[in-house]
Backbone of each chain as ProteinMPNN parsed JSONL, in Angstrom:
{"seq_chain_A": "XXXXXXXXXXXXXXXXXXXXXXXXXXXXXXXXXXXXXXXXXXXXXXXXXXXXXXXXXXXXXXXXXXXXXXXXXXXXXXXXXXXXXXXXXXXXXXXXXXXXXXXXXXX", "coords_chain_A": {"N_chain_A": [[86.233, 11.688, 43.494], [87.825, 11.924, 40.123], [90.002, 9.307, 38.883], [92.845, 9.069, 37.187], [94.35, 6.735, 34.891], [97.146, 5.903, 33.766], [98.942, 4.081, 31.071], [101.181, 2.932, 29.355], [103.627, 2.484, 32.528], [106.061, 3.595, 32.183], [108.609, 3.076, 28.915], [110.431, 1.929, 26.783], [111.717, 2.99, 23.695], [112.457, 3.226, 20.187], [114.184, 5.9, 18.047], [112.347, 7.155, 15.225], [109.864, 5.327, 15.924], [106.889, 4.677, 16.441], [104.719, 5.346, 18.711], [102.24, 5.077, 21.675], [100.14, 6.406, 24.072], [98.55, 5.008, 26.662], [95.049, 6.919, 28.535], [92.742, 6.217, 30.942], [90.228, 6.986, 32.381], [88.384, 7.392, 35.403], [85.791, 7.606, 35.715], [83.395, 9.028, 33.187], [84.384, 11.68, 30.714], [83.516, 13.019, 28.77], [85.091, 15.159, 26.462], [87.084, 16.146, 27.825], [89.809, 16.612, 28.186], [93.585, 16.82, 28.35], [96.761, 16.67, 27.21], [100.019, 16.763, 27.989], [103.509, 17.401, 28.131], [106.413, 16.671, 29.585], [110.027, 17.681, 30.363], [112.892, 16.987, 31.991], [113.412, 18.704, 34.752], [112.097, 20.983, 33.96], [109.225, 22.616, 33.549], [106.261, 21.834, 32.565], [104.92, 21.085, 29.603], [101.934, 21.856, 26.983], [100.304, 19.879, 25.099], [98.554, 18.899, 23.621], [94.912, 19.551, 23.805], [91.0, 19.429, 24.837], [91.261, 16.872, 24.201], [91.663, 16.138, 21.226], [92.923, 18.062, 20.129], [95.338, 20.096, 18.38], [98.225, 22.129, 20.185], [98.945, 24.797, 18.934], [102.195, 25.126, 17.492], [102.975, 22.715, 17.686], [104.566, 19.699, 17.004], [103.074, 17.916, 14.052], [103.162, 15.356, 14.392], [102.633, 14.376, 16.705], [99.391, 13.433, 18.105], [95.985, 13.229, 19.194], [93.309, 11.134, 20.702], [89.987, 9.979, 21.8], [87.169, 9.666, 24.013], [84.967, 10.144, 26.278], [85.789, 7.484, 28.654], [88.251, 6.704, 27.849], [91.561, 7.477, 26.302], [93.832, 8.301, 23.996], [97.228, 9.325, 23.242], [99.262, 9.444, 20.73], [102.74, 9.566, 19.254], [104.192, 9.728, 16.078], [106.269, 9.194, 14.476], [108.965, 8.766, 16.576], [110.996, 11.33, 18.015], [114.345, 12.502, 18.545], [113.944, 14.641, 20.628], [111.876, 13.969, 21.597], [111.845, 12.259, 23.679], [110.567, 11.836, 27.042], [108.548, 13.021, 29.811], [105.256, 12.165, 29.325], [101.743, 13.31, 30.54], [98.266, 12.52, 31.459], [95.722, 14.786, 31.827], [92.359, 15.461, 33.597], [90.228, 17.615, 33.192], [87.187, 17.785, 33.273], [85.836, 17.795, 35.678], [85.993, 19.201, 38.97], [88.194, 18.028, 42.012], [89.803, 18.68, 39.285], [92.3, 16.373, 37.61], [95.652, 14.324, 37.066], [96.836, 11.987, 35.537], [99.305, 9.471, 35.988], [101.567, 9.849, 34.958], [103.743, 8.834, 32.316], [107.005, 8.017, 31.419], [108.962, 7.971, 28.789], [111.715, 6.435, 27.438], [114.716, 5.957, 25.572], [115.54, 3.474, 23.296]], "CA_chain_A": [[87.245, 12.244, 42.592], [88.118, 11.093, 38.69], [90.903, 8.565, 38.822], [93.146, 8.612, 35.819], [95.507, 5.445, 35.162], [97.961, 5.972, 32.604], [99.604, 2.925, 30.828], [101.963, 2.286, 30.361], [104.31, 3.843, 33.425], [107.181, 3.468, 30.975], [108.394, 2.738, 27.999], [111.46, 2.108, 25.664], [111.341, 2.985, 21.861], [113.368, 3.783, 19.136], [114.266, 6.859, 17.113], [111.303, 6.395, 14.227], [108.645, 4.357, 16.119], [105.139, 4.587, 16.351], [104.436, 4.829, 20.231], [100.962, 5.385, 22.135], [99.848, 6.35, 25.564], [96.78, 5.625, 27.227], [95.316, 7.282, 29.694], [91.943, 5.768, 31.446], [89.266, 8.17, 33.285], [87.605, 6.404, 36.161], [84.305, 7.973, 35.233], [83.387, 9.694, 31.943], [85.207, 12.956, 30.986], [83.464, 13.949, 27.624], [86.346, 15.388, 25.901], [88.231, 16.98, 28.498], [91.46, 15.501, 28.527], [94.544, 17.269, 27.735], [97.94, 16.414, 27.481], [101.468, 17.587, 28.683], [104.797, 16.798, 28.18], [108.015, 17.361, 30.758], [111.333, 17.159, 30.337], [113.42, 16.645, 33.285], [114.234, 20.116, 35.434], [111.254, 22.038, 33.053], [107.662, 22.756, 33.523], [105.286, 21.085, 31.485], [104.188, 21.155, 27.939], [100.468, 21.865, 26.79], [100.482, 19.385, 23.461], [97.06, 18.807, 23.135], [93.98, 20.115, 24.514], [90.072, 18.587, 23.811], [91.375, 15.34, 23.804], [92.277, 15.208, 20.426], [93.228, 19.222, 19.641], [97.261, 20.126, 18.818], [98.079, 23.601, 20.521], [99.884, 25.952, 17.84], [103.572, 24.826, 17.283], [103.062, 21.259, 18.412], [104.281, 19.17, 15.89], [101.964, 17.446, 13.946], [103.603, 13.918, 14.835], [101.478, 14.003, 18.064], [98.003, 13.701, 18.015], [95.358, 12.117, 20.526], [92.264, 10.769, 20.153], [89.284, 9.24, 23.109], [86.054, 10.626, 24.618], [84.253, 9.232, 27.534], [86.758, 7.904, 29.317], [89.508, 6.054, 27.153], [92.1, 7.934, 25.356], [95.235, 8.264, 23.873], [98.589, 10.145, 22.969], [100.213, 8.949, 19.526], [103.436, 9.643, 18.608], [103.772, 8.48, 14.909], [107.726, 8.905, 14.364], [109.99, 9.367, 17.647], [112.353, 12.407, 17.306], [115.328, 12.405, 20.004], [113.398, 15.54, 21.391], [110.478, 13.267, 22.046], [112.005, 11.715, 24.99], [110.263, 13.027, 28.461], [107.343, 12.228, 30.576], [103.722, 12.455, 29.528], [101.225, 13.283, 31.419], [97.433, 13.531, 31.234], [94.408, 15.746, 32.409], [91.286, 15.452, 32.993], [89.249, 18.797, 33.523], [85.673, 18.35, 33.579], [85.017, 17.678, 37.046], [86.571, 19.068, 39.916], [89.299, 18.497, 41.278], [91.184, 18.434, 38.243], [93.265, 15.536, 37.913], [96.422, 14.165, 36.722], [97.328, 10.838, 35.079], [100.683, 9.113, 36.901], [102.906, 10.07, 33.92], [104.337, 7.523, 31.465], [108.19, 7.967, 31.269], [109.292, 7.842, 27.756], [112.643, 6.281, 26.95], [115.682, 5.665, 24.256], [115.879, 2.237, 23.532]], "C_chain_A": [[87.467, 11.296, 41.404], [89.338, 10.549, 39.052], [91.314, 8.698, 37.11], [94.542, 7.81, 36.051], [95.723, 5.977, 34.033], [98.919, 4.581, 32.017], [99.683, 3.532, 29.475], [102.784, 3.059, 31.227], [105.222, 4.374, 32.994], [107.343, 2.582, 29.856], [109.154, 3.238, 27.19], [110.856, 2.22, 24.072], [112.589, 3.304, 21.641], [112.895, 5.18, 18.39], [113.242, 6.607, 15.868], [110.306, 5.739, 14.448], [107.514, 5.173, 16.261], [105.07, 4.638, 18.084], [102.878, 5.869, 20.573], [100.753, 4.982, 23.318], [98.905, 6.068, 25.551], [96.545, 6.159, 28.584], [93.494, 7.011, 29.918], [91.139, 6.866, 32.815], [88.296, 7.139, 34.081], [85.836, 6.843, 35.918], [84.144, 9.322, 33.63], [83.795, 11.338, 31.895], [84.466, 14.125, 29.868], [84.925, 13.839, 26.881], [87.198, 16.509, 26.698], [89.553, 16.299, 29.236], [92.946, 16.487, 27.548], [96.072, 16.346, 27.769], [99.389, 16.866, 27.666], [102.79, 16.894, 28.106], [106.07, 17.557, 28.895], [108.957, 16.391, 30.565], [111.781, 17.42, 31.572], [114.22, 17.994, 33.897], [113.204, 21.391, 34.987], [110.059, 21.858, 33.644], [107.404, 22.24, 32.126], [104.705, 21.962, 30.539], [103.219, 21.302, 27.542], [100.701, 21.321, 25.702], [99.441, 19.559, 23.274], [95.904, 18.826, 24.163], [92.769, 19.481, 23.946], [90.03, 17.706, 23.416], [92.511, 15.073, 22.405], [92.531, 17.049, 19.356], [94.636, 19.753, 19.852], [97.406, 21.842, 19.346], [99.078, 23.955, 19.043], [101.272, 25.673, 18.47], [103.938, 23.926, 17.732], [103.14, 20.447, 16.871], [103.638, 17.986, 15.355], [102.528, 15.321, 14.134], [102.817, 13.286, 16.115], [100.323, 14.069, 17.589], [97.244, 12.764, 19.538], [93.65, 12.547, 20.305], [91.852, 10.308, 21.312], [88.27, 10.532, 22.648], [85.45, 9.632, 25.48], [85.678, 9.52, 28.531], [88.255, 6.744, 29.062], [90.204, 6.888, 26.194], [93.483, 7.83, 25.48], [95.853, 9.061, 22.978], [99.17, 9.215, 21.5], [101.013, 9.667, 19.304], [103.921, 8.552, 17.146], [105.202, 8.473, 14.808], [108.571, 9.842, 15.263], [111.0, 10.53, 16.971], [112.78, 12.4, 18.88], [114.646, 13.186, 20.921], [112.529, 15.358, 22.195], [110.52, 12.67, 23.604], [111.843, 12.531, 26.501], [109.455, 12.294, 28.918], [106.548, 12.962, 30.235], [102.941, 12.216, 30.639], [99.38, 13.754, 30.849], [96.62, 14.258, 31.823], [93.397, 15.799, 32.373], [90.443, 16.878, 33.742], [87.926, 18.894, 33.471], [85.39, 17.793, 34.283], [86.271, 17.543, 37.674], [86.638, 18.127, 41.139], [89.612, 17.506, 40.28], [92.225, 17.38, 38.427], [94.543, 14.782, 37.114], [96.607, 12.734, 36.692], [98.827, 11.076, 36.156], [101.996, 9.465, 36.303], [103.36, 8.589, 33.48], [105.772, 8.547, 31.088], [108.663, 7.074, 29.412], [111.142, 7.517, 27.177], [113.398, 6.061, 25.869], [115.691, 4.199, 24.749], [117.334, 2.112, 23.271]], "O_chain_A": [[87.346, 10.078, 41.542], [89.997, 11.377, 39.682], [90.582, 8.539, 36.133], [95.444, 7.994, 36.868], [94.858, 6.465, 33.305], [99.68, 4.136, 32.877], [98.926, 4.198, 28.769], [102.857, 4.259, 30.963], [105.436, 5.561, 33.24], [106.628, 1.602, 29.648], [109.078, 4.382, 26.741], [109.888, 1.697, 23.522], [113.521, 3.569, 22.399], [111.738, 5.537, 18.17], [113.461, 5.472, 15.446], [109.628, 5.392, 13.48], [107.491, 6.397, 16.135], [105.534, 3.627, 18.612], [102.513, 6.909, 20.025], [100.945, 3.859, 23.785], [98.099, 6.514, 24.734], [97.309, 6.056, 29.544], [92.813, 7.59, 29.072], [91.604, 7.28, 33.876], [87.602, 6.276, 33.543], [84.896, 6.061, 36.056], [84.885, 10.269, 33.368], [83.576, 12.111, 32.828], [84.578, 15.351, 29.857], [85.653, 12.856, 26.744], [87.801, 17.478, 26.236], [89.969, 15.785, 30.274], [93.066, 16.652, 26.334], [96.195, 15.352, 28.486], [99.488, 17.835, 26.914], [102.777, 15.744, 27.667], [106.507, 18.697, 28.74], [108.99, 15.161, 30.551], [111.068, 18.108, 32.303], [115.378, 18.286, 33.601], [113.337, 22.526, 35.445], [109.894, 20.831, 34.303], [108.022, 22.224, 31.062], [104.209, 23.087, 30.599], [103.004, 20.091, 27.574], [101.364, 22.041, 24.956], [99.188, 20.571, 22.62], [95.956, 18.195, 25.218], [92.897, 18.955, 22.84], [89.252, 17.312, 22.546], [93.526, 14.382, 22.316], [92.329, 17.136, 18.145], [95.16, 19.899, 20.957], [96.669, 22.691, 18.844], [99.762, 23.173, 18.383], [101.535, 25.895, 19.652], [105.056, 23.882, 18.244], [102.322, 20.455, 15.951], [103.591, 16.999, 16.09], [101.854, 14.333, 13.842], [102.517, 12.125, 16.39], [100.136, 14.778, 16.601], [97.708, 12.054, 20.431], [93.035, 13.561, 19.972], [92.731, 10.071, 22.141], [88.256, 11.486, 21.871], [85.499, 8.415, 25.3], [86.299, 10.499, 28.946], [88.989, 6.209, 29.894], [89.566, 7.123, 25.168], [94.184, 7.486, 26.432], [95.249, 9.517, 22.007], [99.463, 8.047, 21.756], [100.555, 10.777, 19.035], [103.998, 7.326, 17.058], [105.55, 7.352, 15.177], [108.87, 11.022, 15.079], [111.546, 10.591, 15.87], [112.127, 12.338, 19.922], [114.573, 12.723, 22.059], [112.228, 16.031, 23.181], [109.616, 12.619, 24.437], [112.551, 13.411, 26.991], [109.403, 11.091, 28.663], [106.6, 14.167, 30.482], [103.129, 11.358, 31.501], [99.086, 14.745, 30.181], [97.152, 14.414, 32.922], [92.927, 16.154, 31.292], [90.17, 16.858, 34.942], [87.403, 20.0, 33.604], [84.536, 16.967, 33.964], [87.189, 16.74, 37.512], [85.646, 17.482, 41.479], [89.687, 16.278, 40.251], [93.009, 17.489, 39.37], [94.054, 14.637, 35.994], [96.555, 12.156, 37.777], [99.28, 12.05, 36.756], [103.116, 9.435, 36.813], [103.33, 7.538, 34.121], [105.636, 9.653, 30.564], [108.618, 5.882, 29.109], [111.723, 8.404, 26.55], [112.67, 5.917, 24.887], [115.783, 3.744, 25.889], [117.898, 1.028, 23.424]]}, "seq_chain_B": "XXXXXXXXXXXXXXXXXXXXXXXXXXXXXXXXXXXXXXXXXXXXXXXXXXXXXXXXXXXXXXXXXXXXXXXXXXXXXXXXXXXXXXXXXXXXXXXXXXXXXXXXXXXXXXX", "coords_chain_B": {"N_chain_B": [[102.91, 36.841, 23.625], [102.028, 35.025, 26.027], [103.337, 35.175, 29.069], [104.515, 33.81, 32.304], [105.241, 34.638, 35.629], [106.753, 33.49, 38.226], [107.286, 33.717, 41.852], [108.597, 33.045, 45.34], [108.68, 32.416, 48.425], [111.473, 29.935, 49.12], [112.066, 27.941, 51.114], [110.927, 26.564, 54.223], [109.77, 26.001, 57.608], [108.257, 23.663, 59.032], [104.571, 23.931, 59.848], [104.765, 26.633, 59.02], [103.641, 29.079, 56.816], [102.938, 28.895, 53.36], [103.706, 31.029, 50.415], [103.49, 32.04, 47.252], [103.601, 33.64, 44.519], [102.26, 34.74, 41.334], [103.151, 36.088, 38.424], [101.663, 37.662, 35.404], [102.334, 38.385, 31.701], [102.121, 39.805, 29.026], [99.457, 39.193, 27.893], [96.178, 38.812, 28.035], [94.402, 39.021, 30.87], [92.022, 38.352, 31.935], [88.891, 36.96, 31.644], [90.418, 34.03, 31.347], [90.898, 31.22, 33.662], [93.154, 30.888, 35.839], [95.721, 28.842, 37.373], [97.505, 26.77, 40.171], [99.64, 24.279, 40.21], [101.51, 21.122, 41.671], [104.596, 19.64, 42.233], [105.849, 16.981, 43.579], [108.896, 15.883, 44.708], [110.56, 13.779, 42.228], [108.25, 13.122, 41.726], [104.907, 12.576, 40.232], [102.252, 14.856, 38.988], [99.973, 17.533, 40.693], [97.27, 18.98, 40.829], [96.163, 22.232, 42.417], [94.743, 24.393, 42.539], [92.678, 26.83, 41.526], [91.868, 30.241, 40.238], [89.902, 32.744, 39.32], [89.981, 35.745, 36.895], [87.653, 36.807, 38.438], [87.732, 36.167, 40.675], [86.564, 34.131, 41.547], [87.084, 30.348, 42.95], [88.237, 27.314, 42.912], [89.208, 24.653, 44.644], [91.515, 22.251, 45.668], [90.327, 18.989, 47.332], [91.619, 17.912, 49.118], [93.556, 19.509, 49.489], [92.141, 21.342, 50.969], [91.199, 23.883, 53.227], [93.27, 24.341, 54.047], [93.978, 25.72, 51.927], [94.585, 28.962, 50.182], [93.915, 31.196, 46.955], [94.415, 33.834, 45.36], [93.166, 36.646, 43.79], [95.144, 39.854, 42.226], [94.081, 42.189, 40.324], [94.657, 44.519, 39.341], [97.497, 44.077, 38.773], [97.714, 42.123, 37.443], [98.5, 39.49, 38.255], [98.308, 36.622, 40.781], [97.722, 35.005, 43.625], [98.982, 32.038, 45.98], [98.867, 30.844, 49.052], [99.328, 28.716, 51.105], [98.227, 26.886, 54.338], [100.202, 26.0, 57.53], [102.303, 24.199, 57.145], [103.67, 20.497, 55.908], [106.473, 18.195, 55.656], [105.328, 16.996, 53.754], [104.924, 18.594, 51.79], [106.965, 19.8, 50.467], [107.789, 20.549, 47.404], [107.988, 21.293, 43.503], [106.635, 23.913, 43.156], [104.065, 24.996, 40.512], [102.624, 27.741, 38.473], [99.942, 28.484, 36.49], [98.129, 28.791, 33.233], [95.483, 28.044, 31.025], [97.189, 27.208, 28.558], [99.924, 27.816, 29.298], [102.39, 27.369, 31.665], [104.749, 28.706, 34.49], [107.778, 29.282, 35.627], [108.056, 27.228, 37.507], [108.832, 26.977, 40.854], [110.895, 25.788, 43.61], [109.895, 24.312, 46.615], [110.776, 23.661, 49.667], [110.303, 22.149, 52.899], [111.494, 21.915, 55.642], [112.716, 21.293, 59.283]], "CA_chain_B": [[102.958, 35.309, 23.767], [101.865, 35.107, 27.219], [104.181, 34.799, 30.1], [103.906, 33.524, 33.565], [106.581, 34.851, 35.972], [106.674, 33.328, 39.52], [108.444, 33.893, 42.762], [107.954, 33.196, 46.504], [109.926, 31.733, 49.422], [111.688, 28.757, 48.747], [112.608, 27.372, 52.598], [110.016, 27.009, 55.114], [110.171, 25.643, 58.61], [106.989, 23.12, 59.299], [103.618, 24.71, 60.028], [104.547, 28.085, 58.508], [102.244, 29.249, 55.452], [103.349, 29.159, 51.984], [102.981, 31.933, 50.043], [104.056, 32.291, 46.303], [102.949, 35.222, 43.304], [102.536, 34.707, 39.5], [102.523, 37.727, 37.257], [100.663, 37.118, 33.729], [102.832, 39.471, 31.035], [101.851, 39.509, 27.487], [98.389, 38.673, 27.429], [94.378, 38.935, 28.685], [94.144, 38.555, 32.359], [90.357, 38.27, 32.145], [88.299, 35.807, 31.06], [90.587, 32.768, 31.827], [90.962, 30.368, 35.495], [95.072, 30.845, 36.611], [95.991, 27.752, 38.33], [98.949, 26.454, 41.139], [99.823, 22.808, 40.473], [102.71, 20.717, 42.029], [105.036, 18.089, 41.82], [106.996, 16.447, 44.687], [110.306, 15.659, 43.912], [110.539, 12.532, 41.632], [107.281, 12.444, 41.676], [103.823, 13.562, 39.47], [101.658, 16.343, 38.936], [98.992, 17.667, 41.59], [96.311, 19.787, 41.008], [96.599, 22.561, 43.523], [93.207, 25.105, 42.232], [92.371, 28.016, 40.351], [90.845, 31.323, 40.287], [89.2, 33.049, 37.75], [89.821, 37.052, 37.272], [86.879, 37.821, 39.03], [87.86, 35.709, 42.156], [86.079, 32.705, 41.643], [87.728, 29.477, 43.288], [87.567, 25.509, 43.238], [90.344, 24.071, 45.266], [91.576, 20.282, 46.087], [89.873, 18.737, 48.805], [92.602, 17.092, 49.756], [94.292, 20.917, 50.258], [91.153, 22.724, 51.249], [91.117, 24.21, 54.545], [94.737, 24.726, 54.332], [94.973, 26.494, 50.745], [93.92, 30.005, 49.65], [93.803, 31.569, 45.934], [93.785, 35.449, 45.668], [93.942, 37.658, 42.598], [94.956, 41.396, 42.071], [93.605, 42.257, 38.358], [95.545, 45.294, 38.912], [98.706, 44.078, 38.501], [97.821, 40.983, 36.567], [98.893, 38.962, 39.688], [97.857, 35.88, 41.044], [99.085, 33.88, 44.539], [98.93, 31.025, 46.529], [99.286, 31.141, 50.036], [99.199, 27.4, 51.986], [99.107, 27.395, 55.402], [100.643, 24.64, 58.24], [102.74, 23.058, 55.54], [104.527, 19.751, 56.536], [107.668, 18.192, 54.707], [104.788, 16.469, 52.587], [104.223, 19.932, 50.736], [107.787, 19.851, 49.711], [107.145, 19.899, 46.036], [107.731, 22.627, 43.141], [105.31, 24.334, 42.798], [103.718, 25.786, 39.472], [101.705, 28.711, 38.092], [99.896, 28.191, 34.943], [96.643, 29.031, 32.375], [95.462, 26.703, 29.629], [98.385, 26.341, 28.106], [101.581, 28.712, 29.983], [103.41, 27.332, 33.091], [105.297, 29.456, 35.222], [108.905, 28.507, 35.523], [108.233, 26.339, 38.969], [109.224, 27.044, 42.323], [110.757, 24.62, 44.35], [109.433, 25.16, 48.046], [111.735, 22.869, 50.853], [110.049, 22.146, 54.41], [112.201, 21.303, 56.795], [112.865, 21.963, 60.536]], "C_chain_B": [[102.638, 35.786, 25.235], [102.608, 34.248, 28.044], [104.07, 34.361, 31.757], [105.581, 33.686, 34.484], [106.5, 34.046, 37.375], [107.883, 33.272, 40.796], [107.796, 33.98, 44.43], [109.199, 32.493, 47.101], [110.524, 30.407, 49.348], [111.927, 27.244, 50.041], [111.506, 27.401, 53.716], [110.109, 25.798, 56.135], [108.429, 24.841, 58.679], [106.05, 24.247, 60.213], [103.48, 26.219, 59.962], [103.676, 27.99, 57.069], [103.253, 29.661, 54.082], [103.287, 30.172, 51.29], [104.028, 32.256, 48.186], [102.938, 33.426, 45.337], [103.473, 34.535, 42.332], [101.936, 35.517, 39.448], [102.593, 37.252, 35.895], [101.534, 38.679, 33.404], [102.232, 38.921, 29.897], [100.298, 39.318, 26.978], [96.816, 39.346, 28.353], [94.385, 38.324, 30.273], [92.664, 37.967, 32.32], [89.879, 37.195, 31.055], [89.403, 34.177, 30.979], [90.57, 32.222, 33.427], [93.021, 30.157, 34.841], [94.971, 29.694, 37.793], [97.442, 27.545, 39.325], [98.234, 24.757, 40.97], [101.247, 22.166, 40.793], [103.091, 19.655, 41.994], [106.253, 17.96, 43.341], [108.096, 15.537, 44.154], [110.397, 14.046, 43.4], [109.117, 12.093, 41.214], [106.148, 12.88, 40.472], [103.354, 14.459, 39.956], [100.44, 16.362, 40.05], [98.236, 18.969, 41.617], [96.038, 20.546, 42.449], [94.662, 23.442, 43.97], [93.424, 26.219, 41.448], [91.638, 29.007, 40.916], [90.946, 32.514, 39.025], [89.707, 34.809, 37.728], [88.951, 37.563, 37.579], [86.841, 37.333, 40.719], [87.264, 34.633, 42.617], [86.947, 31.429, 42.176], [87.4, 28.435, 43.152], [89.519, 25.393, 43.646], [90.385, 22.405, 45.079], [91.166, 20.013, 46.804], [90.687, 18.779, 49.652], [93.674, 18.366, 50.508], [93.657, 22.018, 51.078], [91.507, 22.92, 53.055], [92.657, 25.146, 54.765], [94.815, 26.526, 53.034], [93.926, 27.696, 50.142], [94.745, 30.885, 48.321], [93.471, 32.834, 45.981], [94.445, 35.839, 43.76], [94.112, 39.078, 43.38], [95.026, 41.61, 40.51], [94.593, 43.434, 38.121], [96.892, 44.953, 38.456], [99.033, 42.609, 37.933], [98.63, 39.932, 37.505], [98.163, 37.855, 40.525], [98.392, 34.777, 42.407], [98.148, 32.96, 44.978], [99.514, 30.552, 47.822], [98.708, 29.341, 50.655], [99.932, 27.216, 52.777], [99.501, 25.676, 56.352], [101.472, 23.354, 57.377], [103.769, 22.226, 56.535], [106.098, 19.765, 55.473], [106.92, 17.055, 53.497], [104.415, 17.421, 51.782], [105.738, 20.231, 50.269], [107.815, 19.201, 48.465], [107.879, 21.543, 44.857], [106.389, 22.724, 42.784], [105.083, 25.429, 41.165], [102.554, 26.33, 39.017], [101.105, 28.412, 36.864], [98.19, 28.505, 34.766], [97.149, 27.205, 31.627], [96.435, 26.324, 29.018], [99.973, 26.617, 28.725], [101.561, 28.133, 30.969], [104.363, 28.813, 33.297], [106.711, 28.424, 35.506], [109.2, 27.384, 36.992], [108.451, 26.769, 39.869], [109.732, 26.232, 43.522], [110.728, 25.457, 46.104], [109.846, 23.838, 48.6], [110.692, 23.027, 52.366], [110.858, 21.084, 55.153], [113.185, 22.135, 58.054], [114.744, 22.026, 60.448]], "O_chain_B": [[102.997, 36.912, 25.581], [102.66, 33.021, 27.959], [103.147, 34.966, 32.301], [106.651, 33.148, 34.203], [105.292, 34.241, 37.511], [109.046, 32.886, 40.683], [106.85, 34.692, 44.769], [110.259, 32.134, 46.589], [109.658, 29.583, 49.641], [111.935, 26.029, 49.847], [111.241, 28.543, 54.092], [110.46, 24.697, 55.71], [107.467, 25.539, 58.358], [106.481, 25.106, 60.983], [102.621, 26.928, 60.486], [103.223, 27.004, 56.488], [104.082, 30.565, 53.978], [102.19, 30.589, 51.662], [105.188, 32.668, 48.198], [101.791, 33.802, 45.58], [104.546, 33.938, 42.241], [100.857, 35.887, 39.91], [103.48, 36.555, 35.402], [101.581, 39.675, 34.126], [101.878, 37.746, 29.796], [100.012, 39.303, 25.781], [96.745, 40.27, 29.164], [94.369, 37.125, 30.554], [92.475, 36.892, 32.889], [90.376, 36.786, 30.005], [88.853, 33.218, 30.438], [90.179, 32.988, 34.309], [93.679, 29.607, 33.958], [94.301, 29.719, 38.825], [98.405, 28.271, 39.082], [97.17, 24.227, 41.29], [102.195, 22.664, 40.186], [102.378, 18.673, 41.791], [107.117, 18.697, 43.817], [108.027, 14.648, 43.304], [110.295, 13.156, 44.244], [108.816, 11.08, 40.582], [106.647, 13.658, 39.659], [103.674, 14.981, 41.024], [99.923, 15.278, 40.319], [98.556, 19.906, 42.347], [95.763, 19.906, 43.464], [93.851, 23.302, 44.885], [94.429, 26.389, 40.757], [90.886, 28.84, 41.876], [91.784, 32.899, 38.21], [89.81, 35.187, 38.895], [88.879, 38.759, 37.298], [86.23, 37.843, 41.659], [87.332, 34.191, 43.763], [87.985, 31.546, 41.526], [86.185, 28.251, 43.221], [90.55, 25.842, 43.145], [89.594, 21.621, 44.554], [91.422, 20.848, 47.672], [90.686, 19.419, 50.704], [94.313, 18.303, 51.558], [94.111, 23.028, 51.617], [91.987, 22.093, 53.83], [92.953, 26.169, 55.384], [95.299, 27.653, 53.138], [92.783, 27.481, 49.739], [95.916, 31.237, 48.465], [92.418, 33.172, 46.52], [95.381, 35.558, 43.012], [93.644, 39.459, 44.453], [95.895, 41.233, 39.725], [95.26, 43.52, 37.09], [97.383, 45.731, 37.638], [100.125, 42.041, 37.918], [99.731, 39.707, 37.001], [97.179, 38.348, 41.076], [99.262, 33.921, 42.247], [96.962, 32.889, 44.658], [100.563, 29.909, 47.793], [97.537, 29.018, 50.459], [101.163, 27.197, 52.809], [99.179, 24.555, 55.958], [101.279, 22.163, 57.135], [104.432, 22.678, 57.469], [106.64, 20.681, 54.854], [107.547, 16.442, 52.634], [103.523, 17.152, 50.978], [105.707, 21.169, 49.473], [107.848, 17.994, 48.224], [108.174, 22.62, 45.376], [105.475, 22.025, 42.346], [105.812, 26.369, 40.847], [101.507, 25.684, 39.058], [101.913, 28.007, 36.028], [97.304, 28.497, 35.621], [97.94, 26.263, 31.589], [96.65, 25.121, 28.871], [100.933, 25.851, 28.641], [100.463, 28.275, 31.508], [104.576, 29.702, 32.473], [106.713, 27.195, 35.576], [110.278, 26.913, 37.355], [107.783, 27.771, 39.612], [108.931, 26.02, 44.432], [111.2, 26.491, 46.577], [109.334, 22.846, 48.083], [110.438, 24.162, 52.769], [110.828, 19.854, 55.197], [113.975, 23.074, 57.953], [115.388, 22.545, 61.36]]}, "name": "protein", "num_of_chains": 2, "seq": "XXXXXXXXXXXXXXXXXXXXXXXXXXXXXXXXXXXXXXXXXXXXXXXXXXXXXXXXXXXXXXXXXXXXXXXXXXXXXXXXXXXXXXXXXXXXXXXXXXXXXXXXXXXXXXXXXXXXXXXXXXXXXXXXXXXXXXXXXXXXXXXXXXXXXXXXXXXXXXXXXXXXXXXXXXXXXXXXXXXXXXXXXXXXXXXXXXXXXXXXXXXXXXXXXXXXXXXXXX"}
């Protein structure tokens, strides 16, 4: 099975920062890596799909970039809304697997 | 916009069988893989499996034996029946495509 490590597990910011996940594929993924986001009591978010593709009405403050098996989540300027847990995905090779989530806090 | 509705038993007594339904509104049943993935309370996400609208499957290992994936195309309908469940399958559980979740399910085992 693909192992994915996510770093960091958490992680304070500020309103306005720059913050970036990674998320580490124990064996190569291509570009199948998505990403999620959950807020606390909700089902999860589809942000970006293809690694580094925004779904329709994701705003463009996210992005994410990798292939193989290193990638990452950028947020370029926090908005209060921003605060939740990412999570990522890797889909090309079953099973399907899930990063540990990185917990996103208010500093 | 495509919707994902879900609903199944929420209480279950150890080694009874799980059994939840998602209904797909709004959209193309066909041609995507409908998934069940779960989260145990506090905890992360867990790839549960999928099946395709023609009935295709890939499961978890780690659930196989236990966990079965059914469509009905008629009614745009999709479940997830897992059987002998302990109080380590207390988790919600969720329905979802490529990008739609299903509003969760939380499913309780305990005697």
């Amino acid at each position: 099975d693909i192992q994915m490590t996510q770093s960091p597990s958490s992680l304070s910011a500020s309103v306005g920062d720059r913050v970036t996940i990674t998320c580490r594929a124990s064996q190569g993924i291509s570009n199948y890596l998505a990403w999620f986001q959950q807020k606390p009591g909700k089902a999860p978010k589809s942000l970006i799909y293809a690694a580094s593709s925004l779904r329709s009405g994701v705003p463009s403050r996210f992005s994410g970039s990798g292939s193989g098996t290193d990638f990452t989540l950028t947020i370029s300027s926090l908005q209060p809304e921003d605060f939740a847990t990412y999570y990522c995905l890797q889909y090309n090779t079953y099973p399907y697997s899930f990063g540990q989530g990185t917990k996103l806090e208010i500093k | 916009q495509v919707q994902l509705q879900q609903w199944g038993a929420g209480l279950l007594k150890p080694s009874e069988t799980l059994s939840l339904t998602c209904a797909v509104y709004g959209g193309s049943f066909s041609g995507y893989y409908w998934s069940w993935i779960r989260q145990p309370p506090g905890k992360g996400l867990e790839w549960i499996g999928e099946i395709s609208h023609s009935g295709s499957t890939n499961y978890n290992p780690s659930l196989e034996g236990r966990v079965t994936i059914s469509v009905d195309t008629s009614k745009n309908q999709f479940s997830l029946k897992l059987s002998s469940v302990t109080a380590a399958d207390t988790a919600v559980y969720y329905c979802a495509d490529d990008r739609n979740w299903g509003q969760g399910t939380l499913v309780t085992v305990s005697s």
